[in-house]
One Martini backbone bead per residue (centre of mass of N, CA, C, O) as a GRO file, in nm:
protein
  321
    1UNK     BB    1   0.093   0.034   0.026
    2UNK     BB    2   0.053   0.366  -0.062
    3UNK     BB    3   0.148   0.694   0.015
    4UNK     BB    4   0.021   1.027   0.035
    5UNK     BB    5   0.188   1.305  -0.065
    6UNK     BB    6   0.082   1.656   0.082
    7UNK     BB    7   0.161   1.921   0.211
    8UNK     BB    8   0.318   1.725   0.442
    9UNK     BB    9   0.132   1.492   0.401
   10UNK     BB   10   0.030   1.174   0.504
   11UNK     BB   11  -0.159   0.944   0.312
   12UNK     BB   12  -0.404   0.636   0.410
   13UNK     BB   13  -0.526   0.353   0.380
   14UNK     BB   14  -0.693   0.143   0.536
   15UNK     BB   15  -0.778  -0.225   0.494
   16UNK     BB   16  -1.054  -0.156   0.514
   17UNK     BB   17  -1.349  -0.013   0.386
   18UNK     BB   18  -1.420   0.142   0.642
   19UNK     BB   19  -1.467   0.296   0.869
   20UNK     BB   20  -1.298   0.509   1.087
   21UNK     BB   21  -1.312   0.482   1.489
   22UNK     BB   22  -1.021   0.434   1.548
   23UNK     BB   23  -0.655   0.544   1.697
   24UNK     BB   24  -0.308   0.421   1.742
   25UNK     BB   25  -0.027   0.433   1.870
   26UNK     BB   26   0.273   0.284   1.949
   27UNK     BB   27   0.537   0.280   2.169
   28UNK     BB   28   0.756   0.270   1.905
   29UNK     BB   29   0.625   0.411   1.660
   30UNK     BB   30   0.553   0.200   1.406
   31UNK     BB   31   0.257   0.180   1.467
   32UNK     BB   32  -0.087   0.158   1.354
   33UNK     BB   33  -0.389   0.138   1.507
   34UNK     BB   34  -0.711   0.016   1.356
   35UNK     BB   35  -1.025   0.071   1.359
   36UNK     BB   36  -1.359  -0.086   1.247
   37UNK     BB   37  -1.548  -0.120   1.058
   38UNK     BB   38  -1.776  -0.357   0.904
   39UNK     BB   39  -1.883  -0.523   0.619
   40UNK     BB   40  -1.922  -0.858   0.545
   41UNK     BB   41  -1.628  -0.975   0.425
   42UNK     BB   42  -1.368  -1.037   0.600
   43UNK     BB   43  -1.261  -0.760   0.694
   44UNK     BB   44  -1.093  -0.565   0.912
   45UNK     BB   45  -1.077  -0.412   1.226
   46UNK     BB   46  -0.802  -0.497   1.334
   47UNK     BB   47  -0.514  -0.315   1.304
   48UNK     BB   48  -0.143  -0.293   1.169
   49UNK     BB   49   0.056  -0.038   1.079
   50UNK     BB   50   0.257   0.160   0.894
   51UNK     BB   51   0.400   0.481   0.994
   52UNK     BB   52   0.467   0.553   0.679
   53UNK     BB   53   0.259   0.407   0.480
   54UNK     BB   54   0.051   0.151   0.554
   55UNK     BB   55   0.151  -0.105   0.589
   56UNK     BB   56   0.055  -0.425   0.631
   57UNK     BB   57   0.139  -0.593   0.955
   58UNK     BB   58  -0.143  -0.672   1.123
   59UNK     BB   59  -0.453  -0.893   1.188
   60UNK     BB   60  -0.652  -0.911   1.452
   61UNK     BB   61  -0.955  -0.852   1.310
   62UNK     BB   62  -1.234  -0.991   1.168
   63UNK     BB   63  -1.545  -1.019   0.992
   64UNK     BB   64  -1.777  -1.209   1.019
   65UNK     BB   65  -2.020  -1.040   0.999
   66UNK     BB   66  -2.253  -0.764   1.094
   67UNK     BB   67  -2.038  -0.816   1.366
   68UNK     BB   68  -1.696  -0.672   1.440
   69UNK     BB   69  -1.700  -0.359   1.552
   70UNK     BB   70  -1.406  -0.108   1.653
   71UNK     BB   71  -1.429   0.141   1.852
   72UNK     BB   72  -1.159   0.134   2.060
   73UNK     BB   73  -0.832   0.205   2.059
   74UNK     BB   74  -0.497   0.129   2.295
   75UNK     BB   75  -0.211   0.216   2.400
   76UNK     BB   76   0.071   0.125   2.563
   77UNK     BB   77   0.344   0.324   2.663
   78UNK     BB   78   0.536   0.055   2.783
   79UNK     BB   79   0.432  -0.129   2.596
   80UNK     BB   80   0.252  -0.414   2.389
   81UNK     BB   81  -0.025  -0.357   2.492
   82UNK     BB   82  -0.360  -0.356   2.372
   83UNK     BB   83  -0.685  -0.214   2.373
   84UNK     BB   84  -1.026  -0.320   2.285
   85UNK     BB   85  -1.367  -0.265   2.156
   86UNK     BB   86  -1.618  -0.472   2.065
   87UNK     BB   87  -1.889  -0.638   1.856
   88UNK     BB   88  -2.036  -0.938   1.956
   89UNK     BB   89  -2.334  -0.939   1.826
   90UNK     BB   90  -2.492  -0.800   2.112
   91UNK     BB   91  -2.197  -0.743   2.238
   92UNK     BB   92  -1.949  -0.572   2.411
   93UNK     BB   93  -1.580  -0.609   2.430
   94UNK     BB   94  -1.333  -0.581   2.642
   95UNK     BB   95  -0.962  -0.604   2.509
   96UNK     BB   96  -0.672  -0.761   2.584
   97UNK     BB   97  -0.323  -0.724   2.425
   98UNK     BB   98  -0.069  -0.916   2.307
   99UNK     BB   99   0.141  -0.818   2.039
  100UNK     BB  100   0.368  -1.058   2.046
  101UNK     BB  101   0.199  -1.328   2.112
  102UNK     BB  102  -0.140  -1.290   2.106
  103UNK     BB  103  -0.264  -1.260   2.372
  104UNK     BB  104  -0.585  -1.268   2.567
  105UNK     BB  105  -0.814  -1.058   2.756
  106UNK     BB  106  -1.110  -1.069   2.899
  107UNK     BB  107  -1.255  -0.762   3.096
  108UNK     BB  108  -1.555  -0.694   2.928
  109UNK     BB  109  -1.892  -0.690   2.924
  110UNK     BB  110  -2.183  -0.550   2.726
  111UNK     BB  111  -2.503  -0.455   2.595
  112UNK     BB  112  -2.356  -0.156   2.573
  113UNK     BB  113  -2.202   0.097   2.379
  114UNK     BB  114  -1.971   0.263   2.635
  115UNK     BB  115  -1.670   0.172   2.710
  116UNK     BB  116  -1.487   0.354   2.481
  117UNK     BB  117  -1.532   0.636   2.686
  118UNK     BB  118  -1.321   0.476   2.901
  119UNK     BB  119  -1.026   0.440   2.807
  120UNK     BB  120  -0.699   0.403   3.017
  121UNK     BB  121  -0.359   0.459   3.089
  122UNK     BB  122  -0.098   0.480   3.258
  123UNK     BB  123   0.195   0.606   3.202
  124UNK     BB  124   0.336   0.323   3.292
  125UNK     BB  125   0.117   0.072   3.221
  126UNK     BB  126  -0.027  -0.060   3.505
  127UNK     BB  127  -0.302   0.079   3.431
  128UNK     BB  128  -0.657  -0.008   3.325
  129UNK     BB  129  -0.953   0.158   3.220
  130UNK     BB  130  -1.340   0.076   3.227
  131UNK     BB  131  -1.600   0.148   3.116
  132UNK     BB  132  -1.955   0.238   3.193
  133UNK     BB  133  -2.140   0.210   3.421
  134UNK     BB  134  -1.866   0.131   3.516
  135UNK     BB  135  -1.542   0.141   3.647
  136UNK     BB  136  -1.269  -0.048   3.566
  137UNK     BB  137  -0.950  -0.184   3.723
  138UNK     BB  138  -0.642  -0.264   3.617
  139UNK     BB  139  -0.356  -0.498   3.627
  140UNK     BB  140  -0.156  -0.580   3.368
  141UNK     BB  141   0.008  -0.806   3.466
  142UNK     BB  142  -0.267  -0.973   3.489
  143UNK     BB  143  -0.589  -0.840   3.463
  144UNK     BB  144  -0.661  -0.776   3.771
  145UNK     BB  145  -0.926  -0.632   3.938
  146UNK     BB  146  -0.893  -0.388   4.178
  147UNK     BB  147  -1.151  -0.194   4.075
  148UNK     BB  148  -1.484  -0.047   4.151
  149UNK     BB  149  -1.684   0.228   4.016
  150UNK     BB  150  -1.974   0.455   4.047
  151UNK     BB  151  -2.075   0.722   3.894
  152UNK     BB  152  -2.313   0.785   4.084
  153UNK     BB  153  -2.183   0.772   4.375
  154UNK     BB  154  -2.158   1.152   4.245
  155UNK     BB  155  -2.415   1.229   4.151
  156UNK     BB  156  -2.749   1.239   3.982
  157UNK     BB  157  -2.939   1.289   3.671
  158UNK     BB  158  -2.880   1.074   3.432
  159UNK     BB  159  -3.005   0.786   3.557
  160UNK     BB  160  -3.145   0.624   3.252
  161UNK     BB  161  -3.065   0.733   3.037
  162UNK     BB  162  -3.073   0.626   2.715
  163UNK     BB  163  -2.833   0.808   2.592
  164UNK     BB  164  -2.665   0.889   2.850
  165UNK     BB  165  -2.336   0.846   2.974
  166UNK     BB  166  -2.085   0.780   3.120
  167UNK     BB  167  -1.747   0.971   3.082
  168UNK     BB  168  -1.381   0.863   3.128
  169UNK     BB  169  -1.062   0.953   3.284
  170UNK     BB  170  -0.720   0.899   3.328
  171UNK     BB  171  -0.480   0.974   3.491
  172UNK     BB  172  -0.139   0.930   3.459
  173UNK     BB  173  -0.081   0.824   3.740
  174UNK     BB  174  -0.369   0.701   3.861
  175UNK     BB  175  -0.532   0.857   4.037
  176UNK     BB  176  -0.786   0.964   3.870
  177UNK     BB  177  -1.102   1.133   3.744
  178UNK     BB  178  -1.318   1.166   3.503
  179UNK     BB  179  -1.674   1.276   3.522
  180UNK     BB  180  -1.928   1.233   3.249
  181UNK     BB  181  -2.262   1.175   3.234
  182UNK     BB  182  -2.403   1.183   3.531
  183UNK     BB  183  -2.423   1.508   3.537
  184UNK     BB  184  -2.510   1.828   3.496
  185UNK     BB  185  -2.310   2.039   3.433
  186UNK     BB  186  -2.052   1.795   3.497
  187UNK     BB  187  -1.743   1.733   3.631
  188UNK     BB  188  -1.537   1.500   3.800
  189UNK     BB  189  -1.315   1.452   4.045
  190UNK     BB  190  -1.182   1.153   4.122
  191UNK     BB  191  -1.043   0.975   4.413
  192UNK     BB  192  -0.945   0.622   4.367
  193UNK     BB  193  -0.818   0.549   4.624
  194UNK     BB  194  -1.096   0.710   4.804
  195UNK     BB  195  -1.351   0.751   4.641
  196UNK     BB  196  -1.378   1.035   4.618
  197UNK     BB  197  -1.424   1.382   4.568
  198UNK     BB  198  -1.231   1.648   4.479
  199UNK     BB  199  -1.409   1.766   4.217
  200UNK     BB  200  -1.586   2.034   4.052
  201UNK     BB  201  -1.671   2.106   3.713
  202UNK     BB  202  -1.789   2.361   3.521
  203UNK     BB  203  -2.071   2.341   3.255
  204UNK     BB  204  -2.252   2.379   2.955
  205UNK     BB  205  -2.365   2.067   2.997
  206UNK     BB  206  -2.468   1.752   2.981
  207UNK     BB  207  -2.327   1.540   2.808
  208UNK     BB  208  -2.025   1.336   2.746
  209UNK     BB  209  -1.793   1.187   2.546
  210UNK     BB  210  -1.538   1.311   2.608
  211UNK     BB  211  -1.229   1.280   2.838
  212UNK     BB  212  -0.886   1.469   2.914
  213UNK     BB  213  -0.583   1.419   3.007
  214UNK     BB  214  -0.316   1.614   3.059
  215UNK     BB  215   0.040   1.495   3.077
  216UNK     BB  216   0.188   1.814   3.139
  217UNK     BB  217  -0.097   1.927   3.234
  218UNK     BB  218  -0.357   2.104   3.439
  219UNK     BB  219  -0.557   1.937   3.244
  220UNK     BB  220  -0.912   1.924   3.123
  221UNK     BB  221  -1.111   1.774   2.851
  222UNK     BB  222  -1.439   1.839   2.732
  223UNK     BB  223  -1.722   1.694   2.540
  224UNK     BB  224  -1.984   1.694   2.409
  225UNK     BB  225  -2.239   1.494   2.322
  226UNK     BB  226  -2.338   1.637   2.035
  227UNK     BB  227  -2.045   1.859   1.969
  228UNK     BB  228  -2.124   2.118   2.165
  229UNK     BB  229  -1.817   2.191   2.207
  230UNK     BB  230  -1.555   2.271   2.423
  231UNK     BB  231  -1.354   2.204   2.699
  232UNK     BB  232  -1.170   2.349   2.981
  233UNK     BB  233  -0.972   2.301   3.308
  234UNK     BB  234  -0.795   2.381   3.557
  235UNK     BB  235  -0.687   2.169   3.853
  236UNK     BB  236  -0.601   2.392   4.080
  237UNK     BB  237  -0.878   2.585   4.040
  238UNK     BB  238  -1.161   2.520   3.917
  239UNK     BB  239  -1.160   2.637   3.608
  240UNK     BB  240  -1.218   2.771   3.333
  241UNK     BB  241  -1.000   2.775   3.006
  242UNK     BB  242  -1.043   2.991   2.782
  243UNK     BB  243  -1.381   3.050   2.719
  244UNK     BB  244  -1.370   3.239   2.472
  245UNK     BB  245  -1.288   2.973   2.320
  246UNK     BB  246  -1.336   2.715   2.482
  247UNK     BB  247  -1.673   2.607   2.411
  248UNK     BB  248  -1.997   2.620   2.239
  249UNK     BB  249  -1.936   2.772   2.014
  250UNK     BB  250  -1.751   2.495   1.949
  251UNK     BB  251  -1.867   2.318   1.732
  252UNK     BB  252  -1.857   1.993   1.567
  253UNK     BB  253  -1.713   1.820   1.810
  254UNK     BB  254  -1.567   1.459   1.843
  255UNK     BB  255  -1.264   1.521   1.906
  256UNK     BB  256  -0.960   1.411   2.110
  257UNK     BB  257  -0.572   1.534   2.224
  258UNK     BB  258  -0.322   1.519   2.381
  259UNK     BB  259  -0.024   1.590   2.406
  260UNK     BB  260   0.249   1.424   2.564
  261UNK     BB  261   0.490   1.683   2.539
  262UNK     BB  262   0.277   1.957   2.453
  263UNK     BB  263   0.057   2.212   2.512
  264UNK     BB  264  -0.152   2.034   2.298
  265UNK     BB  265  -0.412   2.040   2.094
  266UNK     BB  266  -0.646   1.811   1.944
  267UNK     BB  267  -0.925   1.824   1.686
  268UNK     BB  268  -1.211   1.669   1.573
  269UNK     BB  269  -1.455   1.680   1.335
  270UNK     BB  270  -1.732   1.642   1.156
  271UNK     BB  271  -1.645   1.848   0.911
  272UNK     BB  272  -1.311   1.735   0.842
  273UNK     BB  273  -1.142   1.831   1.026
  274UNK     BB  274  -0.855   1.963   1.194
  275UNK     BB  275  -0.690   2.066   1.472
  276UNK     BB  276  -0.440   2.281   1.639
  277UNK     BB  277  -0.377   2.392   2.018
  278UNK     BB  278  -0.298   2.594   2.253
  279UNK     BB  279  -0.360   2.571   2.575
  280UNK     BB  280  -0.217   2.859   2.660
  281UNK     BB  281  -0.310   3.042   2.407
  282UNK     BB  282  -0.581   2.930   2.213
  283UNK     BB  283  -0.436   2.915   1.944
  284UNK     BB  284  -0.398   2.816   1.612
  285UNK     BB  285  -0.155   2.593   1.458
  286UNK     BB  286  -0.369   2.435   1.275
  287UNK     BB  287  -0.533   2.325   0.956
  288UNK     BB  288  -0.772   2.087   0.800
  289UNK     BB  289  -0.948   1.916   0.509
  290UNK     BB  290  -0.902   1.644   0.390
  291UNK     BB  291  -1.137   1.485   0.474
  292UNK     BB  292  -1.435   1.280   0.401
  293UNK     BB  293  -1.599   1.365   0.671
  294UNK     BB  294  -1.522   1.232   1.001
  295UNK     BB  295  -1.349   1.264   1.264
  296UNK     BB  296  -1.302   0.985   1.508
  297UNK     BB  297  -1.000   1.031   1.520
  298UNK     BB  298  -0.710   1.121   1.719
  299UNK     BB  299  -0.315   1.145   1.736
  300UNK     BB  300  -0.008   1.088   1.903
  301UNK     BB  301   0.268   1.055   1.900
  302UNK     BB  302   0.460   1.006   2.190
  303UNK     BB  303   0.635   1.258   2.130
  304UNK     BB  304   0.436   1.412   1.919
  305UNK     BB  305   0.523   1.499   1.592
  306UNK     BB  306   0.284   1.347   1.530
  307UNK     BB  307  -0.060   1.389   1.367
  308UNK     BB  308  -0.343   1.206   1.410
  309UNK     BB  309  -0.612   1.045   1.154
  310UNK     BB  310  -0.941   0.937   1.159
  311UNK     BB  311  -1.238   0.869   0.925
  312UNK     BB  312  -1.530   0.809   0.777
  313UNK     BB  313  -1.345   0.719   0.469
  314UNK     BB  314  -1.083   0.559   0.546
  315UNK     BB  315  -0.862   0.727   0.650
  316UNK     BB  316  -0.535   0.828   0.693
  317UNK     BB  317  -0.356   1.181   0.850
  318UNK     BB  318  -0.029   1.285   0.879
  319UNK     BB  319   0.145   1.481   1.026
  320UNK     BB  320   0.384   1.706   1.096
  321UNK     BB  321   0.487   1.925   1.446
   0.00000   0.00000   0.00000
């Protein structure tokens, strides 16, 4: 597979034919791991490409029939485990693989696709967390089960509803969490070891997509559940970080990505578009709209260097930052 390079960017098909719906860099930063949507024709759903050119190396799942959509894939920041969720007929499972050797392990079922919107592991890769109803803690060296949290016992206004569920994201050291979808115009923040609330985050949203931990800064972002929105809180002071900028103003906002680096936030939006903005001064660093669709995730490599894209048509595009 030949990838194309135009105007410093390098663009390349995924294995399948189908929406691509996450990626992640390996921790070695030679491959990109690929989620997909299935086609039914036993076509890649889960592969590693190589991140210089999109050479197919590993497919690690296939679709067997109508289902075997993997809907988000994350890599361990200092190992070879990969975590991901898939569809297996009516249920969803999270599931952890050594990609050296093969091997894999059920981590949790669930009957409602809920669990990708909450999947994170610790930068030093010895905790991974997995969301739905619950969050479960899990320690990769066997991936025995730690802890269980119900984020409805930090307050809740939204269980039940049919649509909105909790959306949840590991700080890197490991400690804390941050939980929204849970409660209205709230983000909370909860200390993991004492399972208390830590710190409560104000914003105008009902409920959230998705939630990220800055590596580098005090920083949380989270995504409206609808697009409508991205919000930023400095974790020092439990304010909004630059609301005249990240705010509500900004629409059709799909995904996000803190650099592992650099203060900088990467966006992924409705619209084909991707954006770089500055965490610390809120400037827009690169814009671009190559993708012909949605782009359903963004990515940087360990280092930094690169901004990859995921996209509704079936797309990876790397930047150079």
């Amino acid at each position: 597979m030949k990838a194309g390079r135009d105007r410093g960017l390098t663009t390349f098909s995924a294995p399948g034919d189908r929406a691509i719906y996450s990626i992640a860099v390996s921790a070695s930063s030679n491959d990109v791991l690929v989620g997909q949507q299935n086609d039914d024709k036993n076509s890649p759903t889960l592969s590693a490409v190589s991140i210089e050119d999109g050479t197919p190396r590993k497919v690690v799942e296939r679709t067997i029939n109508y289902f075997g959509t993997v809907s988000k894939v994350i890599a361990s920041p200092s190992s070879s485990t990969l975590a991901y969720v898939i569809q297996r007929a009516s249920s969803f499972e999270a599931i952890a693989r050594n990609s050296i050797d093969e091997t894999s392990v059920l981590l949790k079922k669930d009957a409602r696709p809920f669990m990708q919107s909450s999947m994170s592991f610790s930068s030093d890769g010895k905790v991974l967390m997995v969301g739905g109803q619950e969050l479960c803690l899990f320690d990769t060296r066997a991936f025995g089960l730690k802890k269980r949290i119900n984020p409805y016992n930090f307050g809740s206004d939204l269980r039940g509803d049919s649509v909105i569920t909790p959306s949840a994201a590991m700080s890197p050291d490991g400690r804390l969490a941050a939980i929204g979808g849970h409660r209205s115009n709230v983000v909370t923040i909860v200390d993991l070891e004492a399972e208390k609330e830590a710190r409560a985050l104000d914003g105008p949203f009902k409920g959230v997509r998705q939630i990220e931990f800055s590596p580098i800064q005090n920083y949380v972002a989270a995504i409206d559940f609808y697009g409508r929105g991205l919000f930023v809180w400095d974790l020092k002071t439990g304010e909004r970080h630059l609301p005249d900028i990240f705010n509500e103003v900004m629409s059709s906002v799909w995904s996000i990505r803190f650099d592992p680096a650099k203060p900088r936030l990467a966006v992924g939006y409705l619209r084909s578009f991707v954006s770089l903005f500055s965490v610390e001064s809120g400037d827009e660093l690169l814009s671009d709209s190559v993708h012909k669709g949605r782009v359903n995730d963004v990515a940087f490599s360990p280092s930094g260097d690169k901004l990859l894209s995921g996209a509704e048509d079936g797309s990876i595009v790397i930047r150079m930052t």
